[in-house]
N, CA, C and O atoms as a GROMACS GRO file, in nm:
protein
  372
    1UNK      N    1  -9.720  17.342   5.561
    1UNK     CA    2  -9.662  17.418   5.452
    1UNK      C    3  -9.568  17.329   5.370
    1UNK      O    4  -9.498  17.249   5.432
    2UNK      N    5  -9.561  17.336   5.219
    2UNK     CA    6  -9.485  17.269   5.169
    2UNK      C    7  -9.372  17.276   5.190
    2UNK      O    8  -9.342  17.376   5.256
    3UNK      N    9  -9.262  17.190   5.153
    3UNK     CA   10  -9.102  17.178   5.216
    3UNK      C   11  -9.034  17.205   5.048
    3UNK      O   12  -8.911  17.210   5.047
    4UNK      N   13  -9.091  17.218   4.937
    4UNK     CA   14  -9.012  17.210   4.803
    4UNK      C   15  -9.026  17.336   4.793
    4UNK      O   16  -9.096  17.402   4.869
    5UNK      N   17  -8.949  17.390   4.680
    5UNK     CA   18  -8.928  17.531   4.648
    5UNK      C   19  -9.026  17.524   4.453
    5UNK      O   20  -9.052  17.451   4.357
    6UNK      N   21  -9.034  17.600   4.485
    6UNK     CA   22  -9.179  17.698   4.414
    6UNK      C   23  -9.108  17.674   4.243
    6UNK      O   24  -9.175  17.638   4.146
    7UNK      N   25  -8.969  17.704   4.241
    7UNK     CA   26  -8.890  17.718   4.149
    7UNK      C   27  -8.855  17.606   4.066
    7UNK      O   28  -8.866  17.599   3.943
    8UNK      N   29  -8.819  17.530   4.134
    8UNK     CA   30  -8.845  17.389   4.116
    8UNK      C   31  -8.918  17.330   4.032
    8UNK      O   32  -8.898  17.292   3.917
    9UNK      N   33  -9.048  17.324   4.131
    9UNK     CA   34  -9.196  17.296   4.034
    9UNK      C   35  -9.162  17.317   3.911
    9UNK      O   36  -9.122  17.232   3.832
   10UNK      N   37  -9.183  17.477   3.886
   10UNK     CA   38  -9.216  17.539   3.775
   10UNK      C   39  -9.119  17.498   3.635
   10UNK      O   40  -9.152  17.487   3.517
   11UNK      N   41  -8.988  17.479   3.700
   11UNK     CA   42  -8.880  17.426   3.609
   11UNK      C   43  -8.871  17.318   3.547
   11UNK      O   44  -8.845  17.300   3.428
   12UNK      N   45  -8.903  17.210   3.664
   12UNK     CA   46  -9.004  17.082   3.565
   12UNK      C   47  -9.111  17.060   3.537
   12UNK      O   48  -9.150  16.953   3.489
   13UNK      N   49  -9.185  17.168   3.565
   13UNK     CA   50  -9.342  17.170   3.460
   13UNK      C   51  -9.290  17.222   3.313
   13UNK      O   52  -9.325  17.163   3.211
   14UNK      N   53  -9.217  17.318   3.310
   14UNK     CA   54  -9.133  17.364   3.155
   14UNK      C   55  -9.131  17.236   3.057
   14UNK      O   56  -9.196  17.213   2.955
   15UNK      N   57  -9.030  17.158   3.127
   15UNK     CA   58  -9.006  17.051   3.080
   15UNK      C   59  -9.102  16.905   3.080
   15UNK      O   60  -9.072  16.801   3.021
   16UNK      N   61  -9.205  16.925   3.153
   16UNK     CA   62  -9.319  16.837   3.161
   16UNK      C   63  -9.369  16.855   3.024
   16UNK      O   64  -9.372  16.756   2.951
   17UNK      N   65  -9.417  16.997   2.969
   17UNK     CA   66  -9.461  17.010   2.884
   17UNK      C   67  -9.392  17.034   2.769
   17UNK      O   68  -9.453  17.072   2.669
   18UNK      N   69  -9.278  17.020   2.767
   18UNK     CA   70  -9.143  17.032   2.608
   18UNK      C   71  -9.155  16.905   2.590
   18UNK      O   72  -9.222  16.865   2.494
   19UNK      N   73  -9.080  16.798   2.694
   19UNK     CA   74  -9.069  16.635   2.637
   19UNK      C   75  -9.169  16.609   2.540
   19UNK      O   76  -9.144  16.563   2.429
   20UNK      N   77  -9.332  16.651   2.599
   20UNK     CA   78  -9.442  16.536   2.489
   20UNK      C   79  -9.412  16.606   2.359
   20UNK      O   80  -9.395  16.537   2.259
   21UNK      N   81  -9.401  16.764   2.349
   21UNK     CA   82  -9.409  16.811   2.227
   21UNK      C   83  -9.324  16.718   2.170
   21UNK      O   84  -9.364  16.640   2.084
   22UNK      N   85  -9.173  16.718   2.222
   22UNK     CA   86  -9.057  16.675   2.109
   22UNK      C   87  -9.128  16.496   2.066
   22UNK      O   88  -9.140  16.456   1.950
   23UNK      N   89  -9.161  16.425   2.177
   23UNK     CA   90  -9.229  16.321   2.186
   23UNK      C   91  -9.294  16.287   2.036
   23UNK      O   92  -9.260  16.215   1.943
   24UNK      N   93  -9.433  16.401   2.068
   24UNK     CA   94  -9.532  16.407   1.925
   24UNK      C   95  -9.486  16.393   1.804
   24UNK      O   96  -9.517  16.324   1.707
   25UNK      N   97  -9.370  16.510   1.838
   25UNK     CA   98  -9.295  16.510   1.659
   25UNK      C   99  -9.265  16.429   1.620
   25UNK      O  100  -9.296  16.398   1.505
   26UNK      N  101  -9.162  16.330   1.724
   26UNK     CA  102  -9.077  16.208   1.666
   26UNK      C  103  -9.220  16.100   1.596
   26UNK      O  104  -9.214  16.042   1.487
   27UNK      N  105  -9.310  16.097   1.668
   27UNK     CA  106  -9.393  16.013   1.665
   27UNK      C  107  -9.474  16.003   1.510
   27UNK      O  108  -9.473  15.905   1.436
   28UNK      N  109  -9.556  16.160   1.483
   28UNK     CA  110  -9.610  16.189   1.413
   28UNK      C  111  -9.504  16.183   1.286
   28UNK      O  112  -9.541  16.116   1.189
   29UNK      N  113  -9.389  16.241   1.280
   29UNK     CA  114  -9.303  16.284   1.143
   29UNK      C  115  -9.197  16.117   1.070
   29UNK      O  116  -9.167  16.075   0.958
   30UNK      N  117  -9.171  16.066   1.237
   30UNK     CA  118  -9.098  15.936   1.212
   30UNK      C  119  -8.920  15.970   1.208
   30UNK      O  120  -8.826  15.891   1.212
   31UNK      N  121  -8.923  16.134   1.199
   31UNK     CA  122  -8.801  16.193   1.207
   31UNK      C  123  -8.732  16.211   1.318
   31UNK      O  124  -8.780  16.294   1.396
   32UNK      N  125  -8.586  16.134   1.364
   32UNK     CA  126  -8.514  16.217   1.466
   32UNK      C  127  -8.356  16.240   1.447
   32UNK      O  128  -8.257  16.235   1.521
   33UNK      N  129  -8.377  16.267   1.323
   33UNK     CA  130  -8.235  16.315   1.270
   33UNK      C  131  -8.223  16.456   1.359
   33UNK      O  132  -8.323  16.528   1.360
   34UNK      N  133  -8.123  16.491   1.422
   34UNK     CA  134  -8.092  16.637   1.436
   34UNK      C  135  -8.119  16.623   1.634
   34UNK      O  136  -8.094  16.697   1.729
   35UNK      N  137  -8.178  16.492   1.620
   35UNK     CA  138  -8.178  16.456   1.774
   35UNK      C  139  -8.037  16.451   1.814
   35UNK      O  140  -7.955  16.447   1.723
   36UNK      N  141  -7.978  16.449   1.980
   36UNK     CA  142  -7.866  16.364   1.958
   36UNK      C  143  -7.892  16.267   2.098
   36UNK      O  144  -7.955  16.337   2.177
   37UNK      N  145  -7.871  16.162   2.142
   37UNK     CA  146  -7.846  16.016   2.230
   37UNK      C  147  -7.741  16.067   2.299
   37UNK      O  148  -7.739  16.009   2.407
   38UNK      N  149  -7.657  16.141   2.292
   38UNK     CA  150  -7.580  16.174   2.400
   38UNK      C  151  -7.644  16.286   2.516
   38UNK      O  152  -7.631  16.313   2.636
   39UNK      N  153  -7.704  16.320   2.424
   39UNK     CA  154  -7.775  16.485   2.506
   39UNK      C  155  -7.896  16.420   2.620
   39UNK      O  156  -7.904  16.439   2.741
   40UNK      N  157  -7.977  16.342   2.533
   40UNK     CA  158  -8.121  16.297   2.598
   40UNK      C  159  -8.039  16.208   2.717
   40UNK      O  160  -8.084  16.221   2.831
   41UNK      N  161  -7.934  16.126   2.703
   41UNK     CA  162  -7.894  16.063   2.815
   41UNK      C  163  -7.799  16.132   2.920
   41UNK      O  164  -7.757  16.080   3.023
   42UNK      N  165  -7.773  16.261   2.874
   42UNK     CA  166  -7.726  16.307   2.991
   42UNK      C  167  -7.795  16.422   3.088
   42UNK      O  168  -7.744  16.488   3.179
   43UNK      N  169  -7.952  16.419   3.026
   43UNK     CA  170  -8.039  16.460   3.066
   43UNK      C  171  -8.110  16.379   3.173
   43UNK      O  172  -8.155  16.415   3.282
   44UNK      N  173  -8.106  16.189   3.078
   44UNK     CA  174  -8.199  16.147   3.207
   44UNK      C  175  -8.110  16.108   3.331
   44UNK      O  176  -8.139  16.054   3.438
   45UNK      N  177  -7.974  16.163   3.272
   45UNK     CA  178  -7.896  16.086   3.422
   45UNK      C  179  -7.892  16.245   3.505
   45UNK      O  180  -7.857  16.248   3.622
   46UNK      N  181  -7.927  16.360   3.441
   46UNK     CA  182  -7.917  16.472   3.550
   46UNK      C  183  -8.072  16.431   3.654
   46UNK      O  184  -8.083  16.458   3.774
   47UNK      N  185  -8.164  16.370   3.578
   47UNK     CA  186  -8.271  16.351   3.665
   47UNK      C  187  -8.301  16.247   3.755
   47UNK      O  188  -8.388  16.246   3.842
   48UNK      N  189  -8.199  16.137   3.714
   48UNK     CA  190  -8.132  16.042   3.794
   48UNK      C  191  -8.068  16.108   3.944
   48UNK      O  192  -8.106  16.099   4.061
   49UNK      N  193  -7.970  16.168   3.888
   49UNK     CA  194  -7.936  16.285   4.010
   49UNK      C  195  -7.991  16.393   4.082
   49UNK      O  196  -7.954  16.436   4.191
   50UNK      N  197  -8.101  16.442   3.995
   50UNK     CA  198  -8.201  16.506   4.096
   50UNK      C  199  -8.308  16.406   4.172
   50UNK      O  200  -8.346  16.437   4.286
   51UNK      N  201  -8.358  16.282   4.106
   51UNK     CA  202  -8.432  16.181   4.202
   51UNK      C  203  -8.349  16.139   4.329
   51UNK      O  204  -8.403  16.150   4.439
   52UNK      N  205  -8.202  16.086   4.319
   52UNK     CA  206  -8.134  16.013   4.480
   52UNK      C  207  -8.056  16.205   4.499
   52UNK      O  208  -7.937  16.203   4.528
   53UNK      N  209  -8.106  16.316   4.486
   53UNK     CA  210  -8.062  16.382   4.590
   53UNK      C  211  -8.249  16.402   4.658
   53UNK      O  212  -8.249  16.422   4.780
   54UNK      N  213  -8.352  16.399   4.612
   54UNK     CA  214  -8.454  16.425   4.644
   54UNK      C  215  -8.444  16.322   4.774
   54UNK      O  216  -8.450  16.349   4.894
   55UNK      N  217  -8.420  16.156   4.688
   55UNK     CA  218  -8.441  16.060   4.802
   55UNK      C  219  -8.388  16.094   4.943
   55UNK      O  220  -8.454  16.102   5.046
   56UNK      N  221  -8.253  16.114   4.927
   56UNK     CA  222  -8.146  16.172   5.055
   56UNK      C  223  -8.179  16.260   5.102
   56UNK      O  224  -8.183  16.246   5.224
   57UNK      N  225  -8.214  16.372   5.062
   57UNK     CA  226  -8.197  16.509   5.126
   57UNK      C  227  -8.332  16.574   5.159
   57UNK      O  228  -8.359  16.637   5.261
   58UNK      N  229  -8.423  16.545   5.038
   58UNK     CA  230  -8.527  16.610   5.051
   58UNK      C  231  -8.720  16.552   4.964
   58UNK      O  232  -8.788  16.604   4.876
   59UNK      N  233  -8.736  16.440   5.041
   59UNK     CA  234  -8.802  16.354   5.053
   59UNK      C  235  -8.922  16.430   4.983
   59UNK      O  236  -8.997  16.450   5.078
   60UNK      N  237  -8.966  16.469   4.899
   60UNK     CA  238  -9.082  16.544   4.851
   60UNK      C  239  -9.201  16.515   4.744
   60UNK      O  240  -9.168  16.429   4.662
   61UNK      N  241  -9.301  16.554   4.730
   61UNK     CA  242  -9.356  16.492   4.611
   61UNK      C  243  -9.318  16.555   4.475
   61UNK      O  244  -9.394  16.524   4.383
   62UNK      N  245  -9.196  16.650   4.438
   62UNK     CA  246  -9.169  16.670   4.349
   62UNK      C  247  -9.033  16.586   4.283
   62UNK      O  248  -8.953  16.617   4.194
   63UNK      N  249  -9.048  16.462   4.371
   63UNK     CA  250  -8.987  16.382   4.334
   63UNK      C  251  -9.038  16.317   4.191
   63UNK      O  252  -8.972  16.303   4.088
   64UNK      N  253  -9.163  16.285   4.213
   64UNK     CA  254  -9.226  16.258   4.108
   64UNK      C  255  -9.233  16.291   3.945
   64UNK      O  256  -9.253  16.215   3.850
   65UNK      N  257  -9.205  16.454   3.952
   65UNK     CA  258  -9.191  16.562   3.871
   65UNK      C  259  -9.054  16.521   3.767
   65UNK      O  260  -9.045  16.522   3.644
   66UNK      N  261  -8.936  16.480   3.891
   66UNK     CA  262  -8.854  16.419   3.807
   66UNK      C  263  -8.838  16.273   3.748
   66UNK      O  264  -8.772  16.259   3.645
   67UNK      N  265  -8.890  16.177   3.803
   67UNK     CA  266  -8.954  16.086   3.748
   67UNK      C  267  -8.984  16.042   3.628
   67UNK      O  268  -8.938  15.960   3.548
   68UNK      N  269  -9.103  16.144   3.636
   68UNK     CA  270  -9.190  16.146   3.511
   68UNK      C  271  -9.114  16.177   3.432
   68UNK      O  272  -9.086  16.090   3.350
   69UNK      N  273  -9.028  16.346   3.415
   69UNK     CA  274  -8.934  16.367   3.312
   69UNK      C  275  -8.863  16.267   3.251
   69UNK      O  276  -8.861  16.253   3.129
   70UNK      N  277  -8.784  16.173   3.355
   70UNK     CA  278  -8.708  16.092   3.291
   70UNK      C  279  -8.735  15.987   3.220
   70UNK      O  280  -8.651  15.914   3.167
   71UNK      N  281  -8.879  15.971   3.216
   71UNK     CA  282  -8.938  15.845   3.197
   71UNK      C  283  -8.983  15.910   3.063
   71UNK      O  284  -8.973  15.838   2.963
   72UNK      N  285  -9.038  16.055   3.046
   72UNK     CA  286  -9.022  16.113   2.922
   72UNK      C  287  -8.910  16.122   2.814
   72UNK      O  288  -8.905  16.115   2.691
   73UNK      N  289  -8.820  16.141   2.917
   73UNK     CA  290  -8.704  16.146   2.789
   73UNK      C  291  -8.701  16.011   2.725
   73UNK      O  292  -8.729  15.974   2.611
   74UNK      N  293  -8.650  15.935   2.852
   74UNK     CA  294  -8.623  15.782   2.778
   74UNK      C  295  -8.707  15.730   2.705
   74UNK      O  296  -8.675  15.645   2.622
   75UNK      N  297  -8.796  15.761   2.717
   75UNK     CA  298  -8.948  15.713   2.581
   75UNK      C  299  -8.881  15.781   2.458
   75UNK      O  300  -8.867  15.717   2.353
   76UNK      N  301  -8.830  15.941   2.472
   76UNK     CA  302  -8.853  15.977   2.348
   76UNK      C  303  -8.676  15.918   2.296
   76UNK      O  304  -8.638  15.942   2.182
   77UNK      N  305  -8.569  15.830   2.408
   77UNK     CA  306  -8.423  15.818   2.346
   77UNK      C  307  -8.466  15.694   2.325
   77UNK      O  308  -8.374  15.629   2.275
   78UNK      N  309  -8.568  15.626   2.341
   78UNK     CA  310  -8.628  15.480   2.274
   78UNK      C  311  -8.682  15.531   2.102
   78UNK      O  312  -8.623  15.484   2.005
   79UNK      N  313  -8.772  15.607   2.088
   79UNK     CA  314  -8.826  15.662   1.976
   79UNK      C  315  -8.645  15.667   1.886
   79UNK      O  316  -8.630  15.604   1.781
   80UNK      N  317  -8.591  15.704   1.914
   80UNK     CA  318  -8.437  15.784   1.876
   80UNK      C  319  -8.386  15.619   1.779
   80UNK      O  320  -8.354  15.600   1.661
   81UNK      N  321  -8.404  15.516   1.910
   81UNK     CA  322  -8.336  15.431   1.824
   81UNK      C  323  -8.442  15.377   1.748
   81UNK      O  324  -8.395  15.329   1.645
   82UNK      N  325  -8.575  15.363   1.752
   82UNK     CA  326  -8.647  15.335   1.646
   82UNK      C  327  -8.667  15.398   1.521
   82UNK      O  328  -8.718  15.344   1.423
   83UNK      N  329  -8.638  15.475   1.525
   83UNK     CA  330  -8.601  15.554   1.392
   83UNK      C  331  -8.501  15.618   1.326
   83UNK      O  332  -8.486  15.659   1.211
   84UNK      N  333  -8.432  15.616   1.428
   84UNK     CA  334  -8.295  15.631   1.348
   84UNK      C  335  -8.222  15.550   1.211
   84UNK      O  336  -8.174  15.619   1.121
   85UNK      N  337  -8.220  15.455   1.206
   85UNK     CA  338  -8.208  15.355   1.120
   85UNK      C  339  -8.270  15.385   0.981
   85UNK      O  340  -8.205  15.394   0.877
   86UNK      N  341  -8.363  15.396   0.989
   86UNK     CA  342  -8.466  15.439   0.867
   86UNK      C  343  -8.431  15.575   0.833
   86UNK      O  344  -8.392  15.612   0.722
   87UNK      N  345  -8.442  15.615   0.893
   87UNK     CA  346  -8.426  15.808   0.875
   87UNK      C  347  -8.272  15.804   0.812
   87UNK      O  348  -8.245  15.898   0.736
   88UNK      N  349  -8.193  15.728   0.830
   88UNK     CA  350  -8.020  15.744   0.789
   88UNK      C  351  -8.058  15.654   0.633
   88UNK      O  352  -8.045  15.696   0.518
   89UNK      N  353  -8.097  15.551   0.669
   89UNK     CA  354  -8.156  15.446   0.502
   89UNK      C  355  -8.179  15.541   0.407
   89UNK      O  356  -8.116  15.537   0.302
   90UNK      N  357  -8.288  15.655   0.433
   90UNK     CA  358  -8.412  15.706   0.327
   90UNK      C  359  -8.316  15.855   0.281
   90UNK      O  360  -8.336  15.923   0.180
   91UNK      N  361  -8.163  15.886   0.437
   91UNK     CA  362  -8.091  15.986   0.397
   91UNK      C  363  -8.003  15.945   0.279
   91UNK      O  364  -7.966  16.030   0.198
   92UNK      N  365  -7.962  15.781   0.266
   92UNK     CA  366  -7.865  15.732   0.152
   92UNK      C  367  -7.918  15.751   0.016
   92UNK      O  368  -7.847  15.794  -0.076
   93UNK      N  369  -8.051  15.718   0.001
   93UNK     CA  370  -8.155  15.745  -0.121
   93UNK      C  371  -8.123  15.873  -0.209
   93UNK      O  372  -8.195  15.902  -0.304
   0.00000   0.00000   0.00000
């Protein structure tokens, strides 16, 4: 029987599937004004902290789950600084 809780899962599947959306947008529009770099990084450090309590406490494959998230965000707080710059330029115009 599995050892993770059901709740869990489901909470970072939510967010499995929000990151790519916000992802797409930045990607497709080139826009991330209205983003903010403080938020996305204190997101990937909550998943930082849910990966070493997984490691410690509760060894699971929904370790992974958070992982991935974080590896989502930080793609999309990489996107953040690639366009930021431009997006503030084209706001001076």
């Amino acid at each position: 029987m599995a050892n993770f809780s059901i709740w869990e899962v489901l909470f970072l599947l939510c967010f499995s599937v929000s990151w790519p959306v916000s992802i797409a947008k930045s990607l497709r529009t080139k826009v991330v004004l209205g983003k903010s770099p403080l938020f996305m990084s204190l997101i990937i450090l909550g998943y930082i902290f849910g990966i070493v309590h997984k490691s410690l406490y509760s060894n699971d494959i929904v370790i992974w789950l958070y992982v991935f998230n974080a590896a989502l965000v930080s793609f999309d707080l990489v996107l953040y600084f690639m366009y930021i710059g431009k997006n503030r330029r084209e706001l001076k115009r």
